[in-house]
N, C-alpha and C positions, 0 to 999 in steps of 0.2 A: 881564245874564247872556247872555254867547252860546247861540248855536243849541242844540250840544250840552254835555253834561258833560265834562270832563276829569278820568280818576282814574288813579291811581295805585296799586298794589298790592304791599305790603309785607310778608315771611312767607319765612323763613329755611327750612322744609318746603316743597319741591318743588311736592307734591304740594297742598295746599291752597291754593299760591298760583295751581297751575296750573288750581282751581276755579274759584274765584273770577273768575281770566281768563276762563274758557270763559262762565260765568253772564253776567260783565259784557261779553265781547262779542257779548250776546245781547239787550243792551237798547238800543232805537233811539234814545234821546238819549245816550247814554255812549259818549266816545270813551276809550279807553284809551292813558296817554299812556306806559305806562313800568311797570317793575316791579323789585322790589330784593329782594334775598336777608338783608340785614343794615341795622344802623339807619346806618354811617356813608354805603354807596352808596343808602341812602333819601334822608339827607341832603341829599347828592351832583343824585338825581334831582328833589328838591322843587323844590331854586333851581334847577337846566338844565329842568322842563319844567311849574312854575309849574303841579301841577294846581288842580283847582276843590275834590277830596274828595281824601282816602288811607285807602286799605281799611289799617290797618293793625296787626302782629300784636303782642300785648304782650309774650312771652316769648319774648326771643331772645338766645341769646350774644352776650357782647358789650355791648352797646347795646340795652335794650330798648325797646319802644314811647311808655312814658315819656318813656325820654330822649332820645326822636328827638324828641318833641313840646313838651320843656324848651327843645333846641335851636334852637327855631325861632320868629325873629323877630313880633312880636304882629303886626304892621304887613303881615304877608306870611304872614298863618299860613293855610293853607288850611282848608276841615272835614275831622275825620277823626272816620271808624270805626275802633273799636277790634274786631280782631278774636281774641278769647282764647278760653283753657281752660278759666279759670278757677271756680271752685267756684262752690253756691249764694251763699255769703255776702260774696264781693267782689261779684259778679253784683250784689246788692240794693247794693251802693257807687253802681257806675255807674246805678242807676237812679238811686237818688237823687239823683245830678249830670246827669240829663237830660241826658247823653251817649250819643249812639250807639255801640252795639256789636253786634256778631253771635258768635255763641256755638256752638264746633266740635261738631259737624259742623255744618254751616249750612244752616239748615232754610228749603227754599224761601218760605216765606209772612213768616219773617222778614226772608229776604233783600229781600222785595218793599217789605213796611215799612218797611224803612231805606232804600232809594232813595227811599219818597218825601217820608221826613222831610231828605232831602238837599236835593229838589227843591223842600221849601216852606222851606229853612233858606236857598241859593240866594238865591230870591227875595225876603226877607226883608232877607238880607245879615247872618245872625247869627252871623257866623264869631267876632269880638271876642269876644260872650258866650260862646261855646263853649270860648274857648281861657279866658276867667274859669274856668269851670268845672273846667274839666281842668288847670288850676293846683289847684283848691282840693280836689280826687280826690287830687293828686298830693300834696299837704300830709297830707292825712287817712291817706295809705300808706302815708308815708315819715317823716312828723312835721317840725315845723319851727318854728322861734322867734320871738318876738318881738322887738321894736326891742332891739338889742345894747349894752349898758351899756359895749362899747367906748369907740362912738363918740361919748357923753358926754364924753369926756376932749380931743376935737379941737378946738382955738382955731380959731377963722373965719380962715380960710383954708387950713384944712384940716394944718395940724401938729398932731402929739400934743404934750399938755400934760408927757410924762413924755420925751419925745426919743427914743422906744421907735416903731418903723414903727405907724402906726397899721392896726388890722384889724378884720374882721369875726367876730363867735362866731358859730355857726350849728350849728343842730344839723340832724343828717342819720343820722335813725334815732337811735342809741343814743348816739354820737358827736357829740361837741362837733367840728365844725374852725374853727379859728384862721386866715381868709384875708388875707391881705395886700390892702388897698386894691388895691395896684401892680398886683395881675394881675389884676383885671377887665378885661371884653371891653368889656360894656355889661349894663345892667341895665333891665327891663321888668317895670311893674306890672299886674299881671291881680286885678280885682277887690281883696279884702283882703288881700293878697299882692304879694310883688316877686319876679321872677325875679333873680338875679346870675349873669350868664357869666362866667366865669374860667379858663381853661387846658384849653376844652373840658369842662369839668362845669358843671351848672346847679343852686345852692344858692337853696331857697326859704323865705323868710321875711317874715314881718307887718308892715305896716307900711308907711307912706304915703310918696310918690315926694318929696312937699316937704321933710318932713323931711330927709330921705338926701340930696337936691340941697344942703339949708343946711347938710349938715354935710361934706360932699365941696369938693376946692381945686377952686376956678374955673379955676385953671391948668390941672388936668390930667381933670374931669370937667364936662362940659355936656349940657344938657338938651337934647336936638333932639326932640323931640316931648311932645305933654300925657303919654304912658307909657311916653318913654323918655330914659334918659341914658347917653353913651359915654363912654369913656377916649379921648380923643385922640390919645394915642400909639398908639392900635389901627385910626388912622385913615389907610388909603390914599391914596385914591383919592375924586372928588367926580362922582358920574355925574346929570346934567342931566335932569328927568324932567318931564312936560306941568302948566302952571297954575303956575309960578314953583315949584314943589319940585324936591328934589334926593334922591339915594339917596347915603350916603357907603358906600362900600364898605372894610371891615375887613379884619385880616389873619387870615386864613383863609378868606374870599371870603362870610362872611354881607353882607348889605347891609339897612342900618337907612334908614328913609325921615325925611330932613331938610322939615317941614312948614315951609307957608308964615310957619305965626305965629312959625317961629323962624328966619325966612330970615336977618336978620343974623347969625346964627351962622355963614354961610357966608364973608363977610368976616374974622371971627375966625380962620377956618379959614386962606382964603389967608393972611394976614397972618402965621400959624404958620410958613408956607412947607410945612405935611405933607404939603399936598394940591397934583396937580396933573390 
């Protein structure tokens, strides 16, 4: 962990974000690196300024805190406080998921608490478990399915048995949606869960990364890390990273980290010609 903290501050209200500023640049290890009005320039600011936390707010037009926190890569996911309105009985959610929050108005002795469960998560390095968590909050709020009786129907190598585009069911809330393999980004498993990126929304659902990998064409989805797999055709760019890894960078500029144990995956790559 370097010297100081690097956070970021997230809160579409002016006026609370400009609290939270003033508090955090009052503490002598936090450098404040950046601050956003909305979840897509949170986005925006996570990947340009890579903080270490993000203070950030859950109900916002738009893109809420959720789904800033859906959108965002397991491999690169910073900690984040949530910062809400929300009632006694979500309140008792986030405890339960041993996720940080602070709670408006923000009452100094809390604020001090959650710095320094920051500062011992930090050092820990418990960012992976957090963002488990905050999958498994995000299941519990939104609801979400089990292994999809789809994709029983896929012959290995990934054709449907009926000639019909094969998909995924998901449910999201009250709502079945019907996604087409074709438009996944990439998909990342947190804890008993999997996230699916698809055309900018993230659908979450149960169920184990092996599976999904045996039942996905090798042609068009590969595994580049132990909890993550991309669509290839969402594959840019191959950016060169310290210790034999790589970052592939996507279209829409997320970038997934290509681990050593699947460096040959990288010759796959060139050899597609997608990448240069």
């Amino acid at each position: 962990m370097s010297d100081r903290i690097r956070a970021l501050v997230v809160d579409d209200e002016s006026l609370s974000r400009r609290g939270l500023l003033i508090r955090l640049q009052g503490v002598p290890d936090i450098e404040v690196v950046g601050e956003a009005s909305n979840g897509r320039t949170a986005l925006e600011a996570i990947r340009r300024s890579q903080p270490d936390v993000v203070f950030l707010d859950i109900e916002m037009p738009g893109m809420s805190g959720l789904d800033v926190v859906s959108q965002l890569p397991t491999e690169t996911m910073p900690l984040v406080v949530f910062v809400t309105a929300f009632d006694r009985y979500a309140i008792q959610a986030f405890e339960a998921r041993a996720v940080d929050y602070l709670l408006k108005p923000v009452d100094e002795e809390r604020f001090a608490d959650a710095l320094e469960h920051i500062r011992q998560q930090l050092q820990q390095r418990k960012a992976a478990d957090q963002r488990d968590r905050l999958v498994q909050l995000m299941a519990d709020l939104r609801g979400s399915t089990d292994w999809p009786d789809d994709l029983a129907d896929l012959e290995p190598g990934g054709s449907a048995a009926t000639g019909i585009a094969p998909v995924l069911a998901i449910r999201q809330g009250r709502e079945i949606v019907r996604l087409p393999l074709a438009s996944i980004d990439w998909i990342d498993a947190a804890g008993d869960y999997m996230c699916v990126h698809a055309s900018g929304q993230t659908y979450i659902l149960r169920g184990t990364m092996k599976s999904l990998e045996d039942a996905l064409d090798p042609a068009a989805f590969q595994r580049v890390h132990r909890s993550t797999i991309v669509n290839l055709g969402r594959v840019e760019r191959l950016r060169p990273h310290m210790n034999g890894e790589f970052f592939l960078i996507l279209a829409g500029g997320h970038e997934i980290k290509l681990s050593r144990t699947f460096r040959d995956k990288v010759e796959h790559f060139l050899r597609a010609g997608r990448i240069h």
